[in-house]
Every structure is written in structure tokens, then in C-alpha cells.
Jmol script that loads the backbone (N, CA, C; Angstrom):
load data "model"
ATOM      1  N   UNK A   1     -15.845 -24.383 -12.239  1.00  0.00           N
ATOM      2  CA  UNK A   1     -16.345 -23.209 -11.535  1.00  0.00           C
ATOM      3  C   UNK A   1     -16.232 -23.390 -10.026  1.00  0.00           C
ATOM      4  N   UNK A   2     -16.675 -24.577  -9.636  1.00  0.00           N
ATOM      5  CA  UNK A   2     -16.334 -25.396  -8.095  1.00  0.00           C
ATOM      6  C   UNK A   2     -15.018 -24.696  -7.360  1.00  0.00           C
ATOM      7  N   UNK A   3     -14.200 -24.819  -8.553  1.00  0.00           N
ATOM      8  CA  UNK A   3     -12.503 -24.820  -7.963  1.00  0.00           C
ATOM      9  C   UNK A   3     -12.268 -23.069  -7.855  1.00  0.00           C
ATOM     10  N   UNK A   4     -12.742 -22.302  -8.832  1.00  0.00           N
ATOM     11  CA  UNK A   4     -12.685 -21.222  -9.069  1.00  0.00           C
ATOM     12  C   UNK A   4     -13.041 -20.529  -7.211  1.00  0.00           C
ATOM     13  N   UNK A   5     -14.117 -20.872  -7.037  1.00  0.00           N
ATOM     14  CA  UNK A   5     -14.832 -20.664  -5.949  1.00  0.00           C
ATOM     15  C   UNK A   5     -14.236 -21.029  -4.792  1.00  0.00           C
ATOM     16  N   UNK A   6     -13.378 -22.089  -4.348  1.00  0.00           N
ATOM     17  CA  UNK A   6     -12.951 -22.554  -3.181  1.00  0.00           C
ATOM     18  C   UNK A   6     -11.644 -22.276  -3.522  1.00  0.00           C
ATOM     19  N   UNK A   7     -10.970 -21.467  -4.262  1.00  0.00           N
ATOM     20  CA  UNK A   7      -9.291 -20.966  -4.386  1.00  0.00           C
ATOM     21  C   UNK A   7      -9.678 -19.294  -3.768  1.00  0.00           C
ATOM     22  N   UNK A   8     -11.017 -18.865  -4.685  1.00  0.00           N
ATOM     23  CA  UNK A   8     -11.512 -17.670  -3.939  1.00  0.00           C
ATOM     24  C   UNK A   8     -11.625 -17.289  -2.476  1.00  0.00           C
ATOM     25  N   UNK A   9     -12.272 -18.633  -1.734  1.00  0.00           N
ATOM     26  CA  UNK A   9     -12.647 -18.863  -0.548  1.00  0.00           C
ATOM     27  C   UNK A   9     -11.274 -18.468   0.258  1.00  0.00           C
ATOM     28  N   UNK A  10     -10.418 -19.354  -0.121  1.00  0.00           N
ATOM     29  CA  UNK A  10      -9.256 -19.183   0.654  1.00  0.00           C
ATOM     30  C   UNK A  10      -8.587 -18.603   0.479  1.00  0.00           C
ATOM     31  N   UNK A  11      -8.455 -17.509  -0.520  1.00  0.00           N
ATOM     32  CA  UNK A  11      -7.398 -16.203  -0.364  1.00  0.00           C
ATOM     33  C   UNK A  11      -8.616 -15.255  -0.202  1.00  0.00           C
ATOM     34  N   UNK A  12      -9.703 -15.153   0.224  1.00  0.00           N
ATOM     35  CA  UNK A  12     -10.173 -14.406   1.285  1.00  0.00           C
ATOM     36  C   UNK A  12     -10.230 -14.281   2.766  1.00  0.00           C
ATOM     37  N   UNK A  13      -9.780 -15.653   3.262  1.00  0.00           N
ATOM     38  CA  UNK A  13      -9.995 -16.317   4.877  1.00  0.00           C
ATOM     39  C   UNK A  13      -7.951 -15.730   5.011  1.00  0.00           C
ATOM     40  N   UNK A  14      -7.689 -16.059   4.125  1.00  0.00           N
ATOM     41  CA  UNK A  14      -6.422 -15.690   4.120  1.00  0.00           C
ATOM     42  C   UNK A  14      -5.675 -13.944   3.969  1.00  0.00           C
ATOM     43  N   UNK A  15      -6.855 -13.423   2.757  1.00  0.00           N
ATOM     44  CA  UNK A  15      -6.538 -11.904   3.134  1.00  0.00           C
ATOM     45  C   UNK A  15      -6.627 -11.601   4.985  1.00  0.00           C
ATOM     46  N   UNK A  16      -7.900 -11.940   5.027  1.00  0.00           N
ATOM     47  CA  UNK A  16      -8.486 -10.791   6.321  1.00  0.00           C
ATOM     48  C   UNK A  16      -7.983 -11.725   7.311  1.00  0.00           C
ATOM     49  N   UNK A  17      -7.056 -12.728   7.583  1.00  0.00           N
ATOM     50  CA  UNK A  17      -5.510 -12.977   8.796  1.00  0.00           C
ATOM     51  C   UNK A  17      -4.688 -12.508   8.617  1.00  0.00           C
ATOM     52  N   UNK A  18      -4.411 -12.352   6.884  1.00  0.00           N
ATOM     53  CA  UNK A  18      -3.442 -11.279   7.181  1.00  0.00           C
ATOM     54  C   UNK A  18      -3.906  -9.785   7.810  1.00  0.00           C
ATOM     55  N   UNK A  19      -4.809  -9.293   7.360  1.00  0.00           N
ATOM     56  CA  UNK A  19      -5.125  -7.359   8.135  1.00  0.00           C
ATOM     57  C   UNK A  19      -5.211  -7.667   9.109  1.00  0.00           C
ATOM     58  N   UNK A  20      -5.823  -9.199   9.868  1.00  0.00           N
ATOM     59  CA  UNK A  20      -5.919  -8.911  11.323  1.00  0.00           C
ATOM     60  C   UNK A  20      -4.605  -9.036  12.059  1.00  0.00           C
ATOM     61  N   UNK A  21      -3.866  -9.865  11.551  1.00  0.00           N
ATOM     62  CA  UNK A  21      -2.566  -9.893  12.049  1.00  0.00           C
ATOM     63  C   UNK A  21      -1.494  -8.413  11.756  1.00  0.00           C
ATOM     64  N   UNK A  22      -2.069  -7.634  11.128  1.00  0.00           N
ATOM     65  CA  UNK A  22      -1.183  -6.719  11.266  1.00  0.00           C
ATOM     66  C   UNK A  22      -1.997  -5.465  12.211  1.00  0.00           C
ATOM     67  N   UNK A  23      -2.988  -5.896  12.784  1.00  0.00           N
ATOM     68  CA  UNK A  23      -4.106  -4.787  13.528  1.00  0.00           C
ATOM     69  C   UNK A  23      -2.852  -5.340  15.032  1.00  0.00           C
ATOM     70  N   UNK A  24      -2.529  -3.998  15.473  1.00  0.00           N
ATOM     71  CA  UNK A  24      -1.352  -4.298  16.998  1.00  0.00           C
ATOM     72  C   UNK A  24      -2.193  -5.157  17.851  1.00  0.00           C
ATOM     73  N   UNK A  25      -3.777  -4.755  18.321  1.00  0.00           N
ATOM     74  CA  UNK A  25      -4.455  -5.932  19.108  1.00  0.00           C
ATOM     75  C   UNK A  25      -3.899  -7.232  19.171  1.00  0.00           C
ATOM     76  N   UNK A  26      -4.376  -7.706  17.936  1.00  0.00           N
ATOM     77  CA  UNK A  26      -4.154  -8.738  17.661  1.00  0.00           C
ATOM     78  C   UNK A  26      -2.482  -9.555  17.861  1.00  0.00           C
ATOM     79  N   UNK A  27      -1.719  -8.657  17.492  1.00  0.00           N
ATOM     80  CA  UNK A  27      -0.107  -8.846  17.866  1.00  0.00           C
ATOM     81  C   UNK A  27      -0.230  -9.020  18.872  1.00  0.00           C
ATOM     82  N   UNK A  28      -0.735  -8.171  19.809  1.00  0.00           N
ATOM     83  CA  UNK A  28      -0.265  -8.333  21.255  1.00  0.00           C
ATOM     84  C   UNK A  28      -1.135  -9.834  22.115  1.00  0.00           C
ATOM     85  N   UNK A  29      -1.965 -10.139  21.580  1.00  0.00           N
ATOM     86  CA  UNK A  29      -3.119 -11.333  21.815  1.00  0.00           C
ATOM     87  C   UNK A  29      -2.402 -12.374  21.338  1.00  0.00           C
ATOM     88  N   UNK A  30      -1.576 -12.564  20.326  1.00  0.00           N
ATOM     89  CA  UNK A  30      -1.032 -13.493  19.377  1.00  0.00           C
ATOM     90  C   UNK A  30       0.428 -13.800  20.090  1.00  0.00           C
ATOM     91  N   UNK A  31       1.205 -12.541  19.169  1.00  0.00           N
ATOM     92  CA  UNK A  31       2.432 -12.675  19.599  1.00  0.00           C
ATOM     93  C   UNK A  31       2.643 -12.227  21.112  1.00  0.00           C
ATOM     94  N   UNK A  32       2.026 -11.785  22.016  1.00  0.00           N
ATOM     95  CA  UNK A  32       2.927 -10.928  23.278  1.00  0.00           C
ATOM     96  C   UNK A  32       3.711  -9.544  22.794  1.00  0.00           C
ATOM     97  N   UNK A  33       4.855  -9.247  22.367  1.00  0.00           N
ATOM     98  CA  UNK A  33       4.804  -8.386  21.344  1.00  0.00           C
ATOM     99  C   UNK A  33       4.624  -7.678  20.390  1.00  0.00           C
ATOM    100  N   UNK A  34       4.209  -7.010  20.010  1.00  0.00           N
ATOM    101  CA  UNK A  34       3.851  -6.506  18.422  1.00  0.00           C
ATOM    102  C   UNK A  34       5.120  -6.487  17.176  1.00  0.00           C
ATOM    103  N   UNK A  35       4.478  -6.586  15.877  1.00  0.00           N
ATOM    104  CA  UNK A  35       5.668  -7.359  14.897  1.00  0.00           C
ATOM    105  C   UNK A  35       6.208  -5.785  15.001  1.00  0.00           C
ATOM    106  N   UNK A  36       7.461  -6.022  14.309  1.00  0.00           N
ATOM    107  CA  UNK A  36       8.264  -4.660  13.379  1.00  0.00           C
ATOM    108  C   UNK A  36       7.172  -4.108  13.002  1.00  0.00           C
ATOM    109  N   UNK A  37       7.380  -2.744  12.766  1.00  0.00           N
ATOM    110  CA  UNK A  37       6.272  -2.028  11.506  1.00  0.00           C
ATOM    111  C   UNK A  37       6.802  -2.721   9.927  1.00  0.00           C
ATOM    112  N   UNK A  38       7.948  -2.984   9.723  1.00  0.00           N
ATOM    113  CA  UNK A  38       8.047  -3.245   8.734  1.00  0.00           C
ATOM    114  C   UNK A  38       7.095  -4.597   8.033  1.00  0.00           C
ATOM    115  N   UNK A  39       7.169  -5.580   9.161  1.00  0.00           N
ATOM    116  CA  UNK A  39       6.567  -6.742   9.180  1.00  0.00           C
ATOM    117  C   UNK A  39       5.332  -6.613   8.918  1.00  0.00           C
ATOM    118  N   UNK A  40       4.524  -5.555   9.707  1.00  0.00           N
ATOM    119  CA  UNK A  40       3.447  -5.005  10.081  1.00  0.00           C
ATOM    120  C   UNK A  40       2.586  -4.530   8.928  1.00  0.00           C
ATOM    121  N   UNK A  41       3.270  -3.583   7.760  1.00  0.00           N
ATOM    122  CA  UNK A  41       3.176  -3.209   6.668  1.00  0.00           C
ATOM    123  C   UNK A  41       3.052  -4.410   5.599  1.00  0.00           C
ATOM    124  N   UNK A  42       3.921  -5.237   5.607  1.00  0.00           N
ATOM    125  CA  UNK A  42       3.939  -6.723   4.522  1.00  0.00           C
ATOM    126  C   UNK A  42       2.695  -7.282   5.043  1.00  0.00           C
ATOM    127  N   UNK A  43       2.097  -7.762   6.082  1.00  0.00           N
ATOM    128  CA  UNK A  43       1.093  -8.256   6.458  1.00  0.00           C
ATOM    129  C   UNK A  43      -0.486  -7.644   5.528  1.00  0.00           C
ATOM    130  N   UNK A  44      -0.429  -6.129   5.869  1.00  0.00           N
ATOM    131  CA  UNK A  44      -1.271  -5.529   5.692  1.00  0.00           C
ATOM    132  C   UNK A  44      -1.786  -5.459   4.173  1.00  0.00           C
ATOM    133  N   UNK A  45      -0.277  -4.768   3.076  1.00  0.00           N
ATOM    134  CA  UNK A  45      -0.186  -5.197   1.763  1.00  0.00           C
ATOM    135  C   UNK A  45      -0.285  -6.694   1.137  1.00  0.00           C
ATOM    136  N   UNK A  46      -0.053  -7.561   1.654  1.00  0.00           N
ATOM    137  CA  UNK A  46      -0.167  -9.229   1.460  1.00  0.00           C
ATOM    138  C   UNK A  46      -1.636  -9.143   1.584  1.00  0.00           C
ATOM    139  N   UNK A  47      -2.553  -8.659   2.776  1.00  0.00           N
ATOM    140  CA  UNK A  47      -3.688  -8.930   2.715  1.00  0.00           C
ATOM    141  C   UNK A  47      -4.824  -8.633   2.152  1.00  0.00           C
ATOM    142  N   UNK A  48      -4.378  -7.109   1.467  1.00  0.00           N
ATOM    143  CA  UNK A  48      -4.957  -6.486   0.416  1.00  0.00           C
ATOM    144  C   UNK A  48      -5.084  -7.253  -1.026  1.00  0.00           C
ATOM    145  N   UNK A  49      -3.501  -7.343  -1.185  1.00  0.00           N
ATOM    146  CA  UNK A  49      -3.182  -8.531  -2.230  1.00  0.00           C
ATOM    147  C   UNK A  49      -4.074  -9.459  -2.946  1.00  0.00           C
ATOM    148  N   UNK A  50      -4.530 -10.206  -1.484  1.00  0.00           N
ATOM    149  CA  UNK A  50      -4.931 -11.601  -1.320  1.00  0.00           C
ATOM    150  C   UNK A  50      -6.468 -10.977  -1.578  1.00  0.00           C
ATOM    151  N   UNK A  51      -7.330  -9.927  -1.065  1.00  0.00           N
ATOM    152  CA  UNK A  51      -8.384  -9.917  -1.004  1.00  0.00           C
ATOM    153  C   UNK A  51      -8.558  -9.134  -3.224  1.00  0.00           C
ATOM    154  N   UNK A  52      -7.601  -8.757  -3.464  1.00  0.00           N
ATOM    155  CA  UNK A  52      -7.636  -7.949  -4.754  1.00  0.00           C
ATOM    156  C   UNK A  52      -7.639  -9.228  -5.926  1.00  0.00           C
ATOM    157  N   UNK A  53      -6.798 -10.301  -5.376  1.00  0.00           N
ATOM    158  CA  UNK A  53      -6.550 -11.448  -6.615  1.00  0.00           C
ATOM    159  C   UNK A  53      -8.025 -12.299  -6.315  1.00  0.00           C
ATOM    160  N   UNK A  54      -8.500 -12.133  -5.158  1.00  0.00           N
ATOM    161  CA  UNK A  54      -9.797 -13.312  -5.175  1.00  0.00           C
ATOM    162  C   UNK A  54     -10.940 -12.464  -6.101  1.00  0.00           C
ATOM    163  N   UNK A  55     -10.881 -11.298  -5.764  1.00  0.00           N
ATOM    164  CA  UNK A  55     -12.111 -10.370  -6.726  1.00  0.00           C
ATOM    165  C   UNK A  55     -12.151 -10.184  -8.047  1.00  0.00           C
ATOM    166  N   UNK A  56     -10.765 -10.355  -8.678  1.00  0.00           N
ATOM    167  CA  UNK A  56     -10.004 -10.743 -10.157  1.00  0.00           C
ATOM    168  C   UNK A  56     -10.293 -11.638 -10.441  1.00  0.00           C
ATOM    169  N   UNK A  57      -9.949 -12.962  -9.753  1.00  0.00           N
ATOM    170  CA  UNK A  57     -10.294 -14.434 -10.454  1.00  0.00           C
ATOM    171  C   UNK A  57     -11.978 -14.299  -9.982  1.00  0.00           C
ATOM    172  N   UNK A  58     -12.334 -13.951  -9.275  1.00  0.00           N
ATOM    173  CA  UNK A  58     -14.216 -14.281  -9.416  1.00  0.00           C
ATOM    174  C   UNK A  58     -14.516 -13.264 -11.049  1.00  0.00           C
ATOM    175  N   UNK A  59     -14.100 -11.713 -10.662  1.00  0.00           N
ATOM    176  CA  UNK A  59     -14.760 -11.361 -11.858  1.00  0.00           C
ATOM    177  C   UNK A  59     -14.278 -11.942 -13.445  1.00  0.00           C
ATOM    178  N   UNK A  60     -13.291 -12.594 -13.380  1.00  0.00           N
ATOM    179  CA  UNK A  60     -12.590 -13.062 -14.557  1.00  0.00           C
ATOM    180  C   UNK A  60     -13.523 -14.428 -15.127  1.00  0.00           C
ATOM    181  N   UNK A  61     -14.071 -15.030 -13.800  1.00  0.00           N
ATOM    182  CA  UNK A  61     -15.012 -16.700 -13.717  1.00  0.00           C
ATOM    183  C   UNK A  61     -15.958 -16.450 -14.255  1.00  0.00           C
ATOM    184  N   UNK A  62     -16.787 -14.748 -14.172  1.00  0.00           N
ATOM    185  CA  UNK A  62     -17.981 -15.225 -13.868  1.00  0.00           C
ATOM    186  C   UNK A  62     -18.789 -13.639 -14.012  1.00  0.00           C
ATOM    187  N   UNK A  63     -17.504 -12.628 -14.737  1.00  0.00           N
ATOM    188  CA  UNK A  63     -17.902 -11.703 -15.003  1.00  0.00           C
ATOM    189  C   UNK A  63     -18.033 -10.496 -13.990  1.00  0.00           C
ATOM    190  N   UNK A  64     -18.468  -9.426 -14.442  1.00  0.00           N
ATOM    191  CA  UNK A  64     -18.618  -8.027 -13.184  1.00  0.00           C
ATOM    192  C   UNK A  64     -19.835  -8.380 -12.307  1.00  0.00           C
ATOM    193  N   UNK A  65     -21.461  -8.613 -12.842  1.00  0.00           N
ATOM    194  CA  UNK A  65     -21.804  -8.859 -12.190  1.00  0.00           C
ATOM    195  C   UNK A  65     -22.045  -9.699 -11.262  1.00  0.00           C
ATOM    196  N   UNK A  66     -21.847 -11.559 -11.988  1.00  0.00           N
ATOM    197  CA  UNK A  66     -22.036 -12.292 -10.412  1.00  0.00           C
ATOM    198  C   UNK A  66     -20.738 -12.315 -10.126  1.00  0.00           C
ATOM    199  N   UNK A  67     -19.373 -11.709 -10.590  1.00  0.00           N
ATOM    200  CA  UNK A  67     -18.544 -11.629  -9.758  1.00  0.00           C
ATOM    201  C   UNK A  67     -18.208 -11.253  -8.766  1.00  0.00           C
ATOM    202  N   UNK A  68     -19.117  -9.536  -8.777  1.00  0.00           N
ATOM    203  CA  UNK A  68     -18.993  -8.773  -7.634  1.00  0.00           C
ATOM    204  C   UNK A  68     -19.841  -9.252  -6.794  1.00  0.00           C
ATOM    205  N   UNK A  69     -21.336 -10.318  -6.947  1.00  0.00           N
ATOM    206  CA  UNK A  69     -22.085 -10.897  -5.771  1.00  0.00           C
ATOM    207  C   UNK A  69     -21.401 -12.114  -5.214  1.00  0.00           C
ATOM    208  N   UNK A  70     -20.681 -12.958  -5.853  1.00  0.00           N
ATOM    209  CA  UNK A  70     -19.412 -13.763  -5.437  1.00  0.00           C
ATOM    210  C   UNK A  70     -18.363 -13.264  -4.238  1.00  0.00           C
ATOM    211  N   UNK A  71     -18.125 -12.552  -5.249  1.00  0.00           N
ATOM    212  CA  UNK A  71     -16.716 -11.899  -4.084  1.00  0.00           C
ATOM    213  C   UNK A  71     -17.652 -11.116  -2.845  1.00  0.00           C
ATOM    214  N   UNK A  72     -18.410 -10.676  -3.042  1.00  0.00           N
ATOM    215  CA  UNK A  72     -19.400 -10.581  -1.430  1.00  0.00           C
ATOM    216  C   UNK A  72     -19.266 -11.491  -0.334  1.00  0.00           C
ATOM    217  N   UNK A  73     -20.394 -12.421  -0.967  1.00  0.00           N
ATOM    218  CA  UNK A  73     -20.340 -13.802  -0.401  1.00  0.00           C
ATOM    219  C   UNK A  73     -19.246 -14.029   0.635  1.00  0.00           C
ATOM    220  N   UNK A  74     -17.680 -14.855  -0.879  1.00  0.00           N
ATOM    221  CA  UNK A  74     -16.631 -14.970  -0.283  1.00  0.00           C
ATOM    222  C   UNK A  74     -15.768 -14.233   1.376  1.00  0.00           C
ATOM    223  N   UNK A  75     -15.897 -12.855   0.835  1.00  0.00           N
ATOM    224  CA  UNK A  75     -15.523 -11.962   1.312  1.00  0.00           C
ATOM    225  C   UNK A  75     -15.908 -11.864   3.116  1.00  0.00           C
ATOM    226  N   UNK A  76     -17.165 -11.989   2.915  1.00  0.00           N
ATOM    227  CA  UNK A  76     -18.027 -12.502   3.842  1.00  0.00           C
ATOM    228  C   UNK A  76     -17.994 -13.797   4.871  1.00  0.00           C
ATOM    229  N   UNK A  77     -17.432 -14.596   4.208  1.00  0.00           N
ATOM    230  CA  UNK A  77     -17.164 -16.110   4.667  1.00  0.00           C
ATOM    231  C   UNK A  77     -15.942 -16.029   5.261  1.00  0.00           C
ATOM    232  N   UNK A  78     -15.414 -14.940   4.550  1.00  0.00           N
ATOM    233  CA  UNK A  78     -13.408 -15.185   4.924  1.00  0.00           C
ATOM    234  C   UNK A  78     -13.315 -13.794   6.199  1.00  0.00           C
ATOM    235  N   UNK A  79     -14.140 -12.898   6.528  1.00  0.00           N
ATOM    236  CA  UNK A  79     -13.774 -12.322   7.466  1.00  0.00           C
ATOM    237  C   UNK A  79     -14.739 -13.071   8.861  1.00  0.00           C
ATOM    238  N   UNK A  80     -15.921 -13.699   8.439  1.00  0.00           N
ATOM    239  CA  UNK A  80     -16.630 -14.361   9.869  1.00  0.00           C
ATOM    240  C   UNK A  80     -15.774 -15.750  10.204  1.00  0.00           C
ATOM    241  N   UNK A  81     -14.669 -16.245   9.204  1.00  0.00           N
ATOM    242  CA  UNK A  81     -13.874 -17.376   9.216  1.00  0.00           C
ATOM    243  C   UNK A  81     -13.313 -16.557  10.565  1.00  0.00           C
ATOM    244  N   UNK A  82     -12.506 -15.628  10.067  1.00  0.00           N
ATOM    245  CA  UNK A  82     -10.982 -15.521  10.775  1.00  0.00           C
ATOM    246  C   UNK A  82     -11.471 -14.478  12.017  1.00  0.00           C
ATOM    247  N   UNK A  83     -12.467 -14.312  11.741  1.00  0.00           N
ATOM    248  CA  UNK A  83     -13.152 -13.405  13.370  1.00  0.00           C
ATOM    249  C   UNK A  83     -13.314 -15.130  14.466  1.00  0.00           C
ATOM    250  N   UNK A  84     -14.178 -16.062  13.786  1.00  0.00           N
ATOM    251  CA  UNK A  84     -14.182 -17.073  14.960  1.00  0.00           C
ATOM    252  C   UNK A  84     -12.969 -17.519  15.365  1.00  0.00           C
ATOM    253  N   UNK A  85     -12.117 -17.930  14.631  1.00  0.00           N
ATOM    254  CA  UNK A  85     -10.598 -17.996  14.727  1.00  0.00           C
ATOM    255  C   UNK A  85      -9.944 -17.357  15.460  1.00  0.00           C
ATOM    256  N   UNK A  86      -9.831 -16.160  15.902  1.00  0.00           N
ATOM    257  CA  UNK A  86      -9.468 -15.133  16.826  1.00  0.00           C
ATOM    258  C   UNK A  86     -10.122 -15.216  18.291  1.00  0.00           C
ATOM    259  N   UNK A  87     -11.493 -15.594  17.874  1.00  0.00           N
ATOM    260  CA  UNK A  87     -12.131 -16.086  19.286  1.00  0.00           C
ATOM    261  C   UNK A  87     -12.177 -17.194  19.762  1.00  0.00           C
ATOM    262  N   UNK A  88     -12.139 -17.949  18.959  1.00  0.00           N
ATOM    263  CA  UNK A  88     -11.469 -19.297  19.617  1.00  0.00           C
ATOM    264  C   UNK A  88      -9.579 -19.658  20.073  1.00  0.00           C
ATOM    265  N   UNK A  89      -9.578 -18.593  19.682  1.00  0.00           N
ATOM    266  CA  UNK A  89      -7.537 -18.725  20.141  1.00  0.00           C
ATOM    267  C   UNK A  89      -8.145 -18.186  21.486  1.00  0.00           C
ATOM    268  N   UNK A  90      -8.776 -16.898  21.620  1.00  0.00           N
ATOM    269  CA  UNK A  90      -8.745 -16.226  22.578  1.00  0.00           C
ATOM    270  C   UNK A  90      -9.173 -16.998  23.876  1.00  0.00           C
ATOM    271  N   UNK A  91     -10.181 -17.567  23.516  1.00  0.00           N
ATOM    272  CA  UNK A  91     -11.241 -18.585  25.069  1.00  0.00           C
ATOM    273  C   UNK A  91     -10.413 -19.564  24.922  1.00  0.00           C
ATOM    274  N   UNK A  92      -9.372 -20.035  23.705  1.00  0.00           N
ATOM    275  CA  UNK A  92      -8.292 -21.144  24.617  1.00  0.00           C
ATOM    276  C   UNK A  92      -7.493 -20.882  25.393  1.00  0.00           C
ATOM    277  N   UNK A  93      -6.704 -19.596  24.899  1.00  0.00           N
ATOM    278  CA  UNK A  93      -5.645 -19.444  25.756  1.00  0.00           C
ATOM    279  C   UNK A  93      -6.615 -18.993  27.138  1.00  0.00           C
ATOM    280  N   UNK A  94      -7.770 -18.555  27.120  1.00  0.00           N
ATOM    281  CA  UNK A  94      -8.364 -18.258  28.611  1.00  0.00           C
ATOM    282  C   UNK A  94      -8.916 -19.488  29.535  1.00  0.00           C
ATOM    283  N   UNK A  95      -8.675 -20.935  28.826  1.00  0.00           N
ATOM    284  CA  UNK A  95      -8.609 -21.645  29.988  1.00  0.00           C
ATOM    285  C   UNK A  95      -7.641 -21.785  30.847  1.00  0.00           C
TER     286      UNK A  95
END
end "model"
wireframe off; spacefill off
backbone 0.3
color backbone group
């Protein structure tokens, strides 16, 4: 169940880099440029993806209900992950 939970973890920290990486802000903070739209679009669908297969394997672990309080949690962990992540790129590159 351990493993179930920390494969969850990380294709949630991993969905929501991908949506943020396809949000233009973020392109332009990241890359200097912004990607293709095409690029832009794969990012966005990849990150959906990623957030749709972690809510599958929780409810598959552990059922509808503590699945759906699981994938909360997770969900939760993986967008305050990749928000500090963004702010810590940001105050580096601002030294």
C-alpha cells in the first residue's frame, strides 16, 4: 500500500509541472520564450494524464472512498510541491 501511495505522490508533483509548465508565465520565467502551442498542448494533456492515472491507481488501492480522500491529500502535496519549486527557481535566478 506504501508503494501504491508514493507512485501516487509522484505522478501528482509531476501532473501539476506539467500544467504549470504549459501556463505561458511560467514559459516565459523558465524558458525566456514560450514553448510551441503544440508543445504547450502535450504538456497540458500529459498533465491531466498524470493527475487522472494517480486517482485510478488510489481508487483501484483503496476503493472510491479512501481513494478519493487519498487522491486529495496527494493532489495536495503535488501542487504545494511544484508551487515551492517555482519559487525557489524564481528567488534563485533573483540573486
Amino acid at each position: 500500500m506504501t508503494t501504491v501511495h508514493l507512485i501516487a505522490a509522484l505522478l501528482c508533483v509531476a501532473g501539476f509541472a506539467g500544467l504549470a509548465l504549459a501556463m505561458e508565465r511560467h514559459q516565459e520565467d523558465l524558458f525566456k520564450p514560450p514553448l510551441a502551442p503544440a508543445r504547450t498542448r502535450l504538456l497540458r494533456f500529459g498533465g491531466w494524464a498524470l493527475l487522472l492515472l494517480a486517482l485510478a491507481l488510489l481508487v483501484r488501492a483503496s476503493g472510491w472512498s479512501l481513494g478519493l480522500v487519498a487522491y486529495s491529500g496527494h493532489t495536495s502535496f503535488g501542487a504545494g510541491a511544484v508551487f515551492l519549486a517555482l519559487l525557489g527557481i524564481e528567488r534563485w535566478r533573483l540573486r
